[in-house]
mmCIF entry with sequence, helices, sheets and N, C-alpha, C, O atoms, coordinates in Angstrom:
data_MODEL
# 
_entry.id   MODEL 
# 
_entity.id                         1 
_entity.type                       polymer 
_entity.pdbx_number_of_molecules   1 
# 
_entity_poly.entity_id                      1 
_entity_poly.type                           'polypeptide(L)' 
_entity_poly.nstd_linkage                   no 
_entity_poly.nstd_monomer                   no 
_entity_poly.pdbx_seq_one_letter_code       
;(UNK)(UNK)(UNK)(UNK)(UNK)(UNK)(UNK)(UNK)(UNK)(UNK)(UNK)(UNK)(UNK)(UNK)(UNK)(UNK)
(UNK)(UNK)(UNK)(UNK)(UNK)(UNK)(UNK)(UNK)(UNK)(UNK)(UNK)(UNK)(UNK)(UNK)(UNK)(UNK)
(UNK)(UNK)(UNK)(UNK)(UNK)(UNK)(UNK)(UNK)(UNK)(UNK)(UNK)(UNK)(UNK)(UNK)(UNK)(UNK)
(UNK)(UNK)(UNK)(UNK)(UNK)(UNK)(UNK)
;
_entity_poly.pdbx_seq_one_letter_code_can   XXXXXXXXXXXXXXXXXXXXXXXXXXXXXXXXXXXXXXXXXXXXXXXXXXXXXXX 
_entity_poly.pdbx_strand_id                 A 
# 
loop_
_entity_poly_seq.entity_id 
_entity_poly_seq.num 
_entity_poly_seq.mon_id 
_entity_poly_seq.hetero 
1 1  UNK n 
1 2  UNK n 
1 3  UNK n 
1 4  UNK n 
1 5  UNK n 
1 6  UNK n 
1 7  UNK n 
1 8  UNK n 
1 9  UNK n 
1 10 UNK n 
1 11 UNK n 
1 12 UNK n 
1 13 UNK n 
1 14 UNK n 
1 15 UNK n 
1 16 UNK n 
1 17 UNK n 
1 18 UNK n 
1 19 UNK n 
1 20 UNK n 
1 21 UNK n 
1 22 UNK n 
1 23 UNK n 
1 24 UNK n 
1 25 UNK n 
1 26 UNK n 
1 27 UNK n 
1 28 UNK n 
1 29 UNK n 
1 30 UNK n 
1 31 UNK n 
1 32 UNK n 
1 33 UNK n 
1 34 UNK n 
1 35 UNK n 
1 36 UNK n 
1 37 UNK n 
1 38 UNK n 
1 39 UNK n 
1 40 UNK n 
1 41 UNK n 
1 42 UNK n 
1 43 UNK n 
1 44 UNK n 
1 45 UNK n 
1 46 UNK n 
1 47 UNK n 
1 48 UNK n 
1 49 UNK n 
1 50 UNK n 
1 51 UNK n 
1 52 UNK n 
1 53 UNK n 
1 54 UNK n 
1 55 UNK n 
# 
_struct_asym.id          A 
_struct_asym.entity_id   1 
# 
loop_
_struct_conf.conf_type_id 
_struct_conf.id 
_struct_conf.pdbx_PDB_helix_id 
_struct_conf.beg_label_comp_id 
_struct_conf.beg_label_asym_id 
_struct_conf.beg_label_seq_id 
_struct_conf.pdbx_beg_PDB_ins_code 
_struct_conf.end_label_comp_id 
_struct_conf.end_label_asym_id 
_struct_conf.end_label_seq_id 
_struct_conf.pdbx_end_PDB_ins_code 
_struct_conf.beg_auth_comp_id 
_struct_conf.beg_auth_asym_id 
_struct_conf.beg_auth_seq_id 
_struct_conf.end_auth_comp_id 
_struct_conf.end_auth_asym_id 
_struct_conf.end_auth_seq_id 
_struct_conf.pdbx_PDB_helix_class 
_struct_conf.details 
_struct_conf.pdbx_PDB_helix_length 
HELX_P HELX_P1 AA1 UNK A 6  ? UNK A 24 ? UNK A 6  UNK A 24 1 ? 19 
HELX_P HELX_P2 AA2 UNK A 28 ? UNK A 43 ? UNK A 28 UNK A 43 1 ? 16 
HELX_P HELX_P3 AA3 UNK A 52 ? UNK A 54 ? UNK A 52 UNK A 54 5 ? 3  
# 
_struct_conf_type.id          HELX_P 
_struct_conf_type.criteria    ? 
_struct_conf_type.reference   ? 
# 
loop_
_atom_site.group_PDB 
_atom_site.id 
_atom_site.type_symbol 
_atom_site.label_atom_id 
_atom_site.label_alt_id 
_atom_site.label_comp_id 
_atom_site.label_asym_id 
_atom_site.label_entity_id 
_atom_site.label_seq_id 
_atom_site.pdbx_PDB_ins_code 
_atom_site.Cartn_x 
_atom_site.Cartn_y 
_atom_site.Cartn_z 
_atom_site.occupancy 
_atom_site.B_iso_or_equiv 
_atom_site.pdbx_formal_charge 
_atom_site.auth_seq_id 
_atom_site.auth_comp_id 
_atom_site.auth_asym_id 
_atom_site.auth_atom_id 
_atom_site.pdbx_PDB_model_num 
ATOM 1   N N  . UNK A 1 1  ? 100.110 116.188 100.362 1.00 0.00 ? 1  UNK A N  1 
ATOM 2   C CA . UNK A 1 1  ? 99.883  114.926 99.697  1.00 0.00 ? 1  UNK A CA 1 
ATOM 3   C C  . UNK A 1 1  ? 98.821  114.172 100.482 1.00 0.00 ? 1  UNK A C  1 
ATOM 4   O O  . UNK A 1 1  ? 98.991  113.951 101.681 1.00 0.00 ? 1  UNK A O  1 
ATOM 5   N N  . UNK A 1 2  ? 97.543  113.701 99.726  1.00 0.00 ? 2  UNK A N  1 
ATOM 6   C CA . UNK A 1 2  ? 96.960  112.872 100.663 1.00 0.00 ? 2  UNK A CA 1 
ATOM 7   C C  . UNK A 1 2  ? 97.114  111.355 100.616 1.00 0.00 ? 2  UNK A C  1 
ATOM 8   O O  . UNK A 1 2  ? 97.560  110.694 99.677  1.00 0.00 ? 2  UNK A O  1 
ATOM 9   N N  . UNK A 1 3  ? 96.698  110.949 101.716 1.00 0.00 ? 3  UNK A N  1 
ATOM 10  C CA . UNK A 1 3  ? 96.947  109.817 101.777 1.00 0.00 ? 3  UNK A CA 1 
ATOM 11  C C  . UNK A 1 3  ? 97.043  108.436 101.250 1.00 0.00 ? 3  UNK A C  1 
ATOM 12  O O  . UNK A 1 3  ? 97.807  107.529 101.581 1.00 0.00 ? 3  UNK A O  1 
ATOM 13  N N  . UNK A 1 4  ? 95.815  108.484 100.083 1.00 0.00 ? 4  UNK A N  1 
ATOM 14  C CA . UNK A 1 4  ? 95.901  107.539 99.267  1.00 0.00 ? 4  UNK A CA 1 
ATOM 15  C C  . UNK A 1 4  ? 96.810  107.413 98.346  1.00 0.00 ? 4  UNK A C  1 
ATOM 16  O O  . UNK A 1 4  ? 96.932  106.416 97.635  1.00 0.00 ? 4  UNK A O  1 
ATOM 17  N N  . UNK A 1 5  ? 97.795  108.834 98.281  1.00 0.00 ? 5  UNK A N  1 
ATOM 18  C CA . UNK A 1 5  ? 98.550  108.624 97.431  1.00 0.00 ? 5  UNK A CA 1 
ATOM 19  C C  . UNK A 1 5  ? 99.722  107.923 98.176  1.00 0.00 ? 5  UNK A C  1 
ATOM 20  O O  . UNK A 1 5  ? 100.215 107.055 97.455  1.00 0.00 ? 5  UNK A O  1 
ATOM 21  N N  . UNK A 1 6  ? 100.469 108.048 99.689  1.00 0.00 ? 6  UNK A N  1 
ATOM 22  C CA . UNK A 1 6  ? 101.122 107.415 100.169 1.00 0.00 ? 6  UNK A CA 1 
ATOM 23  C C  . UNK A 1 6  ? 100.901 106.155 100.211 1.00 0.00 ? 6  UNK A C  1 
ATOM 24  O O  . UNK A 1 6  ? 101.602 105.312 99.651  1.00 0.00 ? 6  UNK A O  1 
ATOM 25  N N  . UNK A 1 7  ? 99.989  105.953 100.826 1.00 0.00 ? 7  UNK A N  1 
ATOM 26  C CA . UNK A 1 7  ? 99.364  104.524 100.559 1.00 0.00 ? 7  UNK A CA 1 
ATOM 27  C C  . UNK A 1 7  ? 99.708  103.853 99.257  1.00 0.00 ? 7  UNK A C  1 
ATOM 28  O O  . UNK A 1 7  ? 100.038 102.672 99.363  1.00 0.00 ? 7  UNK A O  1 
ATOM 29  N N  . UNK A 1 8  ? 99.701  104.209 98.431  1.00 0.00 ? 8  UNK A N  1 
ATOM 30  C CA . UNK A 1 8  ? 99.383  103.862 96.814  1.00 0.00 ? 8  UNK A CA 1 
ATOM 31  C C  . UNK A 1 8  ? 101.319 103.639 96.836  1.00 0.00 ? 8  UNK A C  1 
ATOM 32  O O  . UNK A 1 8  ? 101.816 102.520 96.706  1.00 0.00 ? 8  UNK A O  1 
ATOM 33  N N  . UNK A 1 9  ? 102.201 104.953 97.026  1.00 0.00 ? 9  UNK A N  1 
ATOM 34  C CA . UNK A 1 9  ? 103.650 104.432 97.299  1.00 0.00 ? 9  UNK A CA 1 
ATOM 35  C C  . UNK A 1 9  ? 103.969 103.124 98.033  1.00 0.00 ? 9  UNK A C  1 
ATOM 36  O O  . UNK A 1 9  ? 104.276 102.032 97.555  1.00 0.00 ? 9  UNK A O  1 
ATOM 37  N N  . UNK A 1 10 ? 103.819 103.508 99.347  1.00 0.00 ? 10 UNK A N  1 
ATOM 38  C CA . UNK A 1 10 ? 103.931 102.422 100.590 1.00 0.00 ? 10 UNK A CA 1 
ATOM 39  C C  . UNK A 1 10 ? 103.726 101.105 99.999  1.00 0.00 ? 10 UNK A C  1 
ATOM 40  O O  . UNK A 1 10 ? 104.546 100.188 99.983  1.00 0.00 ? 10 UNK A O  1 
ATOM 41  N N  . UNK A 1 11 ? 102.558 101.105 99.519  1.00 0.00 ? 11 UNK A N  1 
ATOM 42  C CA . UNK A 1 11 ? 101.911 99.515  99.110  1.00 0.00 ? 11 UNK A CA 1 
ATOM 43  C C  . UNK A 1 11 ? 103.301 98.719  97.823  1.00 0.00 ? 11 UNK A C  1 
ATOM 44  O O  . UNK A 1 11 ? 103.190 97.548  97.461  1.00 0.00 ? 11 UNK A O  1 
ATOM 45  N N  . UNK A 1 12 ? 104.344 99.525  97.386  1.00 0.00 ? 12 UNK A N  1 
ATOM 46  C CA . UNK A 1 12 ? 105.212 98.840  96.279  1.00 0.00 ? 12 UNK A CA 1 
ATOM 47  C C  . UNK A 1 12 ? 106.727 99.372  97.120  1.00 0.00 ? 12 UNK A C  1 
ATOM 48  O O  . UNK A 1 12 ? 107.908 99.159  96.841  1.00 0.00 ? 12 UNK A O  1 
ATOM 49  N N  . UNK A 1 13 ? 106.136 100.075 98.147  1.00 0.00 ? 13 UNK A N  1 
ATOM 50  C CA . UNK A 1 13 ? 107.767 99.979  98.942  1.00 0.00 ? 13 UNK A CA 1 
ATOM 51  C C  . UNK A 1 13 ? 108.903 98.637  98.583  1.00 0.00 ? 13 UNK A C  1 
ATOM 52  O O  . UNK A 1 13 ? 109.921 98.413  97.930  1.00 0.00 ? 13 UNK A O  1 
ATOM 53  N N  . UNK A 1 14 ? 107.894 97.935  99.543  1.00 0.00 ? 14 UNK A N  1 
ATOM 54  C CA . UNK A 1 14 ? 109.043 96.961  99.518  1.00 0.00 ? 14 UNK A CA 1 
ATOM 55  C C  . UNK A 1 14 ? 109.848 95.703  98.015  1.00 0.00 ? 14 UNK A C  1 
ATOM 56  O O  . UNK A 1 14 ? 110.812 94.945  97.908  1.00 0.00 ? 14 UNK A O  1 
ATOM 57  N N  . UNK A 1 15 ? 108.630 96.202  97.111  1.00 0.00 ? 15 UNK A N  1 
ATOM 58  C CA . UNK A 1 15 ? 109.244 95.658  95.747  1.00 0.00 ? 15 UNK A CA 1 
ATOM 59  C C  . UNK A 1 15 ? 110.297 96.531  95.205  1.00 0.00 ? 15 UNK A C  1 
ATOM 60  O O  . UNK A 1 15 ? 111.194 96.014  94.539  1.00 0.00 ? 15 UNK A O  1 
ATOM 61  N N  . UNK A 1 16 ? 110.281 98.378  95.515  1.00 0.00 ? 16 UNK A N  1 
ATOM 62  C CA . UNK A 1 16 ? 111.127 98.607  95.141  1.00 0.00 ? 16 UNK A CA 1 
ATOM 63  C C  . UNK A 1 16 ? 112.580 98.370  95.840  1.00 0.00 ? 16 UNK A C  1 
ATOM 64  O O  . UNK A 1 16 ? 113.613 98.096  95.229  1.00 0.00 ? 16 UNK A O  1 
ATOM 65  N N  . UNK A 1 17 ? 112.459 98.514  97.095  1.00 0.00 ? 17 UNK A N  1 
ATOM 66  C CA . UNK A 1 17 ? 113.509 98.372  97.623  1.00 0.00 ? 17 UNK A CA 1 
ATOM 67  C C  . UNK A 1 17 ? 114.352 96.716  97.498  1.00 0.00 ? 17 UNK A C  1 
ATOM 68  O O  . UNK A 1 17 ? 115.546 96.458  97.647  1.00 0.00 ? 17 UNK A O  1 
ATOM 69  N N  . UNK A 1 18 ? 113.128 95.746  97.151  1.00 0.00 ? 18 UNK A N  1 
ATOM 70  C CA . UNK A 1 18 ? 114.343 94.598  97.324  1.00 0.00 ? 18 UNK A CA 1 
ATOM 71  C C  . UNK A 1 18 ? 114.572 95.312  95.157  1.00 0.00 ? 18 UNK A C  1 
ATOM 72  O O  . UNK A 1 18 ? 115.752 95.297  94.807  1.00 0.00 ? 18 UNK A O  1 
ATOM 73  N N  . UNK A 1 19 ? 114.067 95.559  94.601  1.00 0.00 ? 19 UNK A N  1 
ATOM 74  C CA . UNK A 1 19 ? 114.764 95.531  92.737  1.00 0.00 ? 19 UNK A CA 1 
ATOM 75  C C  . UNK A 1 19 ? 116.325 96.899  93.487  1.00 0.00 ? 19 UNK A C  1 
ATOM 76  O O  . UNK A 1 19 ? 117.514 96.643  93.296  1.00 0.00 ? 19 UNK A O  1 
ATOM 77  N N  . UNK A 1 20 ? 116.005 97.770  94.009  1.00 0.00 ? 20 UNK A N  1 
ATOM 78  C CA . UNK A 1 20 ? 116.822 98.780  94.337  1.00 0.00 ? 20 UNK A CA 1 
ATOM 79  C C  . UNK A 1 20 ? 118.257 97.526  94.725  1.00 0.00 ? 20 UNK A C  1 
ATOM 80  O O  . UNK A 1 20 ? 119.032 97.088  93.875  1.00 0.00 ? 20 UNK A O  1 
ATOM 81  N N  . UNK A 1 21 ? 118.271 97.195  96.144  1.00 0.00 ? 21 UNK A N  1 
ATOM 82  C CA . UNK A 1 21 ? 119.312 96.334  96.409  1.00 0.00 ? 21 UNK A CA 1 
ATOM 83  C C  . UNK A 1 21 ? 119.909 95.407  95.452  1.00 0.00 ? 21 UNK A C  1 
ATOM 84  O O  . UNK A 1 21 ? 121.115 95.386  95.206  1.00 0.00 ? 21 UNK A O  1 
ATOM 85  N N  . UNK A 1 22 ? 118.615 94.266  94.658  1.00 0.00 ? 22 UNK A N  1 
ATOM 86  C CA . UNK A 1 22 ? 119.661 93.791  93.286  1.00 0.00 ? 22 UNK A CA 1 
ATOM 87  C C  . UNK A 1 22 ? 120.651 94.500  92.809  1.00 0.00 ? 22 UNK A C  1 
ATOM 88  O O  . UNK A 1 22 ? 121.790 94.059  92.652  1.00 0.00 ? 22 UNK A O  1 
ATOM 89  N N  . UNK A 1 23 ? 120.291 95.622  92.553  1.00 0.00 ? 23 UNK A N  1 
ATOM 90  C CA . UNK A 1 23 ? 121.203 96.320  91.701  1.00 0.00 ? 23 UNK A CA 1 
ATOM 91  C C  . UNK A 1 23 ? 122.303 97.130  92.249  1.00 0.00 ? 23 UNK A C  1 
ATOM 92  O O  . UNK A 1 23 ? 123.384 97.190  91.663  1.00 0.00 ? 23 UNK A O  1 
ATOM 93  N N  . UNK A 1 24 ? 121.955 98.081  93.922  1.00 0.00 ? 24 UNK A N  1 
ATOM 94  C CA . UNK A 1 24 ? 122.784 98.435  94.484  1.00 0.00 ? 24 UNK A CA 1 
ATOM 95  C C  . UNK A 1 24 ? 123.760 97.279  94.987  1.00 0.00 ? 24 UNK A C  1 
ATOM 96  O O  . UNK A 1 24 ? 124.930 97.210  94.610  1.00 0.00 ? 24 UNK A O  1 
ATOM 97  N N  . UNK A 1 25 ? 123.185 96.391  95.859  1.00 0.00 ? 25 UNK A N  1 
ATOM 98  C CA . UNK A 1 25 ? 123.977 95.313  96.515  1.00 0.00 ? 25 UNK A CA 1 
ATOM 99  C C  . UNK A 1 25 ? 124.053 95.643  98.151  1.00 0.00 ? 25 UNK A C  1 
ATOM 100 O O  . UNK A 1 25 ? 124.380 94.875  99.056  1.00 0.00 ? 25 UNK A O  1 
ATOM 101 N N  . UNK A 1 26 ? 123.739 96.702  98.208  1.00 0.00 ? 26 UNK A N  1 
ATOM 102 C CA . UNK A 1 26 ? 123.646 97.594  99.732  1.00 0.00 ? 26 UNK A CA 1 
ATOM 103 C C  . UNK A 1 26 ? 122.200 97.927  100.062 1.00 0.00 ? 26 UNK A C  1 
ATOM 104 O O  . UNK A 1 26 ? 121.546 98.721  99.386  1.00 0.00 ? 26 UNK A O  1 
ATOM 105 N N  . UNK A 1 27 ? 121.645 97.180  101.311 1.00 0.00 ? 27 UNK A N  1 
ATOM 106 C CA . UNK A 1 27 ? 120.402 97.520  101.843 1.00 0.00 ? 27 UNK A CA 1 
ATOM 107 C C  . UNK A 1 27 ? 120.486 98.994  102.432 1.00 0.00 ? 27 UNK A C  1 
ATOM 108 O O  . UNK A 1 27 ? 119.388 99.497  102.194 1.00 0.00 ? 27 UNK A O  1 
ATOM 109 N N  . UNK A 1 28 ? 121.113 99.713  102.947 1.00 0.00 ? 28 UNK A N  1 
ATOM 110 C CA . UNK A 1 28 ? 121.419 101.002 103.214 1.00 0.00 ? 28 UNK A CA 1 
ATOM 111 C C  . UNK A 1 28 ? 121.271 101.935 101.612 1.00 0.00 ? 28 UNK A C  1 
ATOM 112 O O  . UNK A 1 28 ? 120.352 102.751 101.551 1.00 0.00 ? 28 UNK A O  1 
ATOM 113 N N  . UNK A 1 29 ? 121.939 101.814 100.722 1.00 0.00 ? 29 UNK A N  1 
ATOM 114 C CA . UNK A 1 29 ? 121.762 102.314 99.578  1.00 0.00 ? 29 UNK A CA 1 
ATOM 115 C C  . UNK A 1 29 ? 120.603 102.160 98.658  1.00 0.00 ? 29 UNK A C  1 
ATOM 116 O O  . UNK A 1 29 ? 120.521 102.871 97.656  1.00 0.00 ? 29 UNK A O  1 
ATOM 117 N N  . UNK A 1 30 ? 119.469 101.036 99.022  1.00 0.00 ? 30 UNK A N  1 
ATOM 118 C CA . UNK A 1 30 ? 118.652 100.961 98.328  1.00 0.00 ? 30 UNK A CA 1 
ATOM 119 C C  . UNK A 1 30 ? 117.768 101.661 99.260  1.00 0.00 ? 30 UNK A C  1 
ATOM 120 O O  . UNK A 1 30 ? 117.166 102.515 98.609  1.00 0.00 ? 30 UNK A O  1 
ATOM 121 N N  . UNK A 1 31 ? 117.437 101.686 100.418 1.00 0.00 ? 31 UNK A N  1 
ATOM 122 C CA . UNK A 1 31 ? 116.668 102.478 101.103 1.00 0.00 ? 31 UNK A CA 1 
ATOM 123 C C  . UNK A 1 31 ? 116.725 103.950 100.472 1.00 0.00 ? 31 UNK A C  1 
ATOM 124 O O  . UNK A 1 31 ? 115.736 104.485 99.971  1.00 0.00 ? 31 UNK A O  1 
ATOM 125 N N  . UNK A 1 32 ? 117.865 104.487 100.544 1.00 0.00 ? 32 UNK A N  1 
ATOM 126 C CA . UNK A 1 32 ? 118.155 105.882 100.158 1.00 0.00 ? 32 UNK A CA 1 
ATOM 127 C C  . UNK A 1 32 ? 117.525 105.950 98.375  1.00 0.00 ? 32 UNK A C  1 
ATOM 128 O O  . UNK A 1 32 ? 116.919 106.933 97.948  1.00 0.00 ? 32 UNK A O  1 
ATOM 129 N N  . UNK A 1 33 ? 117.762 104.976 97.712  1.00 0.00 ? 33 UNK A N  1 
ATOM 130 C CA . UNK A 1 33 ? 116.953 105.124 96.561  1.00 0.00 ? 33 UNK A CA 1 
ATOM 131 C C  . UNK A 1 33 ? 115.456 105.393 96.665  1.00 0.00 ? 33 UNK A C  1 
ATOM 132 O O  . UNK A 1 33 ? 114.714 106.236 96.159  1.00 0.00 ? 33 UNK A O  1 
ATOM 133 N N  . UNK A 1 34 ? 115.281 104.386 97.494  1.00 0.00 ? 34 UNK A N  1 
ATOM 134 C CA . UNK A 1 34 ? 113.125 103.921 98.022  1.00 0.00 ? 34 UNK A CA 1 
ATOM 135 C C  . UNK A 1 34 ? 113.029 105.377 98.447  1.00 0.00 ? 34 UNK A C  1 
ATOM 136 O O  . UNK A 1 34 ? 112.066 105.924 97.910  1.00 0.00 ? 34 UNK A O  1 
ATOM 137 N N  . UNK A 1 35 ? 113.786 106.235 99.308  1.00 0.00 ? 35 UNK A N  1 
ATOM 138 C CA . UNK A 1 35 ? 113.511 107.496 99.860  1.00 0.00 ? 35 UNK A CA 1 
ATOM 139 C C  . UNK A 1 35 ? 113.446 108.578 99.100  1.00 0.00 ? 35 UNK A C  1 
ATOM 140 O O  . UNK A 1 35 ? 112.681 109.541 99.156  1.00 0.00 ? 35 UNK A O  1 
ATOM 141 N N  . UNK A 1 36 ? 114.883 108.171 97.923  1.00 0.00 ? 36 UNK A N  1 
ATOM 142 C CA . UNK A 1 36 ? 114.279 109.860 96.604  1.00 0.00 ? 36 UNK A CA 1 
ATOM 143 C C  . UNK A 1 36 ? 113.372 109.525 95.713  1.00 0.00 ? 36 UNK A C  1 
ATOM 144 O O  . UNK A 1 36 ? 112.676 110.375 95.158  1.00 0.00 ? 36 UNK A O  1 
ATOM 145 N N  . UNK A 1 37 ? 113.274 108.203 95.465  1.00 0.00 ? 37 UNK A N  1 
ATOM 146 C CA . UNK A 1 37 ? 112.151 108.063 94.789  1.00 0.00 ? 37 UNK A CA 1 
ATOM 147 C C  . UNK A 1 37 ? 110.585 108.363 95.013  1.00 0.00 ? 37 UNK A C  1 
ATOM 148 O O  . UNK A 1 37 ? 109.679 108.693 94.248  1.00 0.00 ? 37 UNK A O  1 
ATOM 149 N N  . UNK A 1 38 ? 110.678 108.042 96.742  1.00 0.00 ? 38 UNK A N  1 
ATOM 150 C CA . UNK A 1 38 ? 109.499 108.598 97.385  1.00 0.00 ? 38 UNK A CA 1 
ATOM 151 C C  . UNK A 1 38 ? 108.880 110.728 97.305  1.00 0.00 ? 38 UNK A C  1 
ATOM 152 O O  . UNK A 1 38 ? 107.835 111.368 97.188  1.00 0.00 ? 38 UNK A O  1 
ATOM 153 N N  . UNK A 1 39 ? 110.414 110.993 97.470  1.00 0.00 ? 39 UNK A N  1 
ATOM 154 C CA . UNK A 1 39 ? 110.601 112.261 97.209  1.00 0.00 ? 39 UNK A CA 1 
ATOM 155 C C  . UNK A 1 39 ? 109.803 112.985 95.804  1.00 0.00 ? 39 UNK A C  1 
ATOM 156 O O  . UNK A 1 39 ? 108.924 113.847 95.792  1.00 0.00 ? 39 UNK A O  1 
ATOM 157 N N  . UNK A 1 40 ? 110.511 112.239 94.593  1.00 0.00 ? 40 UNK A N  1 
ATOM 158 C CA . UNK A 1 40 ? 110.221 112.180 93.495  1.00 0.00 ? 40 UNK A CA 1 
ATOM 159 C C  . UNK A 1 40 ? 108.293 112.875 93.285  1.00 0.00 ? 40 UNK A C  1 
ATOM 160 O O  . UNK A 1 40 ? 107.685 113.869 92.889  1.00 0.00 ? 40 UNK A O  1 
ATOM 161 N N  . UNK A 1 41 ? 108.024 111.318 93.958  1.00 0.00 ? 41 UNK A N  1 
ATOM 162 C CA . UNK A 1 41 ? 106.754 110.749 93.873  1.00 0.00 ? 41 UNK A CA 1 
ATOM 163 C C  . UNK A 1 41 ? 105.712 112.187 94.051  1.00 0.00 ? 41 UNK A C  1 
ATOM 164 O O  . UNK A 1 41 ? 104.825 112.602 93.304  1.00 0.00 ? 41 UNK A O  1 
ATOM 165 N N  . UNK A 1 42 ? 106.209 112.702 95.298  1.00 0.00 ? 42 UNK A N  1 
ATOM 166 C CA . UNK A 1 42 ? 105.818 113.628 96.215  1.00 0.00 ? 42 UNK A CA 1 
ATOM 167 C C  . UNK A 1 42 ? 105.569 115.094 94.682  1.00 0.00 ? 42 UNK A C  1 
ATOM 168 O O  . UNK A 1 42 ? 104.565 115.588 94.168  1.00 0.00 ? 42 UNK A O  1 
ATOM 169 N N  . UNK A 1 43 ? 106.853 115.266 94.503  1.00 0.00 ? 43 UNK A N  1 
ATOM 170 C CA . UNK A 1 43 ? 106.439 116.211 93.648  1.00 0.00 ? 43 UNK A CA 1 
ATOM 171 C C  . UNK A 1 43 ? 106.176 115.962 92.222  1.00 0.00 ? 43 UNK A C  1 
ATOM 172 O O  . UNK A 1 43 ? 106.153 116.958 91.499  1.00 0.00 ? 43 UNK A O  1 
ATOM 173 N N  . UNK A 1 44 ? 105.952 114.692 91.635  1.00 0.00 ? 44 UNK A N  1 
ATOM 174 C CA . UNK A 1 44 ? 105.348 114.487 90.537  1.00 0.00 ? 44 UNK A CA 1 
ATOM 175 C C  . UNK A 1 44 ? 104.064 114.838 90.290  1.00 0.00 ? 44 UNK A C  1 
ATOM 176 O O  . UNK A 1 44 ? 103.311 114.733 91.258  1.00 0.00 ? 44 UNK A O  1 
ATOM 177 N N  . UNK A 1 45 ? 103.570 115.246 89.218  1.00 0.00 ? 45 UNK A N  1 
ATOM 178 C CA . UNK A 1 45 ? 102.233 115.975 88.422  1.00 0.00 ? 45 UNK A CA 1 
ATOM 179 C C  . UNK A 1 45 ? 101.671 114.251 88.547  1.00 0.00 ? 45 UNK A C  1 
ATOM 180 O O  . UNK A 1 45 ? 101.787 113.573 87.526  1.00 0.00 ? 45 UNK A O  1 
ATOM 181 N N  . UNK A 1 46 ? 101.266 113.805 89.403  1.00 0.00 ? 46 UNK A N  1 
ATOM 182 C CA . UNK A 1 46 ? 100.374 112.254 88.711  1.00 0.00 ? 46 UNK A CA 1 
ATOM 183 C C  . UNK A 1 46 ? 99.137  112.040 88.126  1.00 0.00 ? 46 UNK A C  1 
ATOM 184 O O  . UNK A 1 46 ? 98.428  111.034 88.174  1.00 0.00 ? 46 UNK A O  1 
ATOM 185 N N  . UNK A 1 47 ? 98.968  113.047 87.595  1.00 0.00 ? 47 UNK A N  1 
ATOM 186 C CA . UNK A 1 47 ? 97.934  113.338 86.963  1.00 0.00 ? 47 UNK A CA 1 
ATOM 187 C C  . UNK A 1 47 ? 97.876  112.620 85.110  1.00 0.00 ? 47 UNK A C  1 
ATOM 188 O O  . UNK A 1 47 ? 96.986  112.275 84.333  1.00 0.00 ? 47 UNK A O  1 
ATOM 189 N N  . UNK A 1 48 ? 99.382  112.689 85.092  1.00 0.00 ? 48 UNK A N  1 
ATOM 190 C CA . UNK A 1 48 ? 100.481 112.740 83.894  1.00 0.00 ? 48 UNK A CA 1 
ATOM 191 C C  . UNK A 1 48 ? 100.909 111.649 83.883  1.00 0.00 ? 48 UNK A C  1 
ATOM 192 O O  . UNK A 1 48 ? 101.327 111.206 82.813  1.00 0.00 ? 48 UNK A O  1 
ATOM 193 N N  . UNK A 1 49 ? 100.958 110.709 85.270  1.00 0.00 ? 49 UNK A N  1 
ATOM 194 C CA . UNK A 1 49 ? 101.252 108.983 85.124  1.00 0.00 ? 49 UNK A CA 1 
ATOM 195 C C  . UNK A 1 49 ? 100.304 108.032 85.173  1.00 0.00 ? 49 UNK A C  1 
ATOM 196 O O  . UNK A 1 49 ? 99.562  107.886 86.144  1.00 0.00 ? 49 UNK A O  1 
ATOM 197 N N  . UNK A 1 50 ? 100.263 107.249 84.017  1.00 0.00 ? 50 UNK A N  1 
ATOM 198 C CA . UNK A 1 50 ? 99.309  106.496 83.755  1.00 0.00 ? 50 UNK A CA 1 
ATOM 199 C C  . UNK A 1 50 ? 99.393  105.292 84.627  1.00 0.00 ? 50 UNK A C  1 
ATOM 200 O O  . UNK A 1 50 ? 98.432  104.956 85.320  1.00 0.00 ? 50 UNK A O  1 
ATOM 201 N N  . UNK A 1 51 ? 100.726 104.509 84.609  1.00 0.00 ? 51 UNK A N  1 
ATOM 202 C CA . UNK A 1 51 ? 100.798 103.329 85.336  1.00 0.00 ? 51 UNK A CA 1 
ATOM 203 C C  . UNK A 1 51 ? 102.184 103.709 86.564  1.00 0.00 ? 51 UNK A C  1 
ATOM 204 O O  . UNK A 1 51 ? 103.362 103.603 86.223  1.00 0.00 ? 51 UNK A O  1 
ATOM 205 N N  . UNK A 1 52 ? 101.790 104.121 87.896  1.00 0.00 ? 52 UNK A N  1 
ATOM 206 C CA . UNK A 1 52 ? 102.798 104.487 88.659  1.00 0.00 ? 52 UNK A CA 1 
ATOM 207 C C  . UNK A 1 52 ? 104.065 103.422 88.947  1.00 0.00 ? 52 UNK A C  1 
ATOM 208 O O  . UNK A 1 52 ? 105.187 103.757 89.326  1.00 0.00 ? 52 UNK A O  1 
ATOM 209 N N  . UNK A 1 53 ? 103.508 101.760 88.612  1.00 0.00 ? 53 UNK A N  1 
ATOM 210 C CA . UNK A 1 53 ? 104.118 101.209 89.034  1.00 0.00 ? 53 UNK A CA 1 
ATOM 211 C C  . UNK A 1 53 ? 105.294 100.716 88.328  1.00 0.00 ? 53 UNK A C  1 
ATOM 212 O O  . UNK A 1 53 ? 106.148 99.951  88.778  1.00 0.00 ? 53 UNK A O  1 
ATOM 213 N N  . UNK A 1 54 ? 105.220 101.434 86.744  1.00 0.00 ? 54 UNK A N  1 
ATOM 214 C CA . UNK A 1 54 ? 105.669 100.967 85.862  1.00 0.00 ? 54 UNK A CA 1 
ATOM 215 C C  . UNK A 1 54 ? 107.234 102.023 85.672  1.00 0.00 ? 54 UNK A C  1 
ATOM 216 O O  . UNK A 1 54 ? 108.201 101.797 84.945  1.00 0.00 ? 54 UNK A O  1 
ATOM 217 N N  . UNK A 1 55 ? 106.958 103.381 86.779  1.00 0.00 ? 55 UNK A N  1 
ATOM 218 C CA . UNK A 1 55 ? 108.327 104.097 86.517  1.00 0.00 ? 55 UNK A CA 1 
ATOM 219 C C  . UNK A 1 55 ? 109.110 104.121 87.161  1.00 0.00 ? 55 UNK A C  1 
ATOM 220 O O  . UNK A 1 55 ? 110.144 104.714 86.854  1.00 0.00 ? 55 UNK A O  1 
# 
């Protein structure tokens, strides 16, 4: 993965993680979301996502 694409994650980290906690209620559990989602990210075709920030 290069970097701009981490970058491009990293940069909405922390919006996902505080929407993750709304809903978990657990900062420990929303991390672990921010982390498979990161996972996710990793092996997604993004070639195929138009607006990353929107999924």
């Amino acid at each position: 993965m290069d970097t701009a694409t981490v970058e491009r994650f990293e940069a909405n980290r922390d919006r996902l993680a505080s929407l993750a906690y709304r809903l978990l209620g657990s900062p420990d559990d929303a991390e672990d979301v921010v982390q498979d989602a990161f996972l996710r990210w990793q092996a997604a075709d993004r070639e195929h996502i138009k607006v990353p920030e929107a999924g």
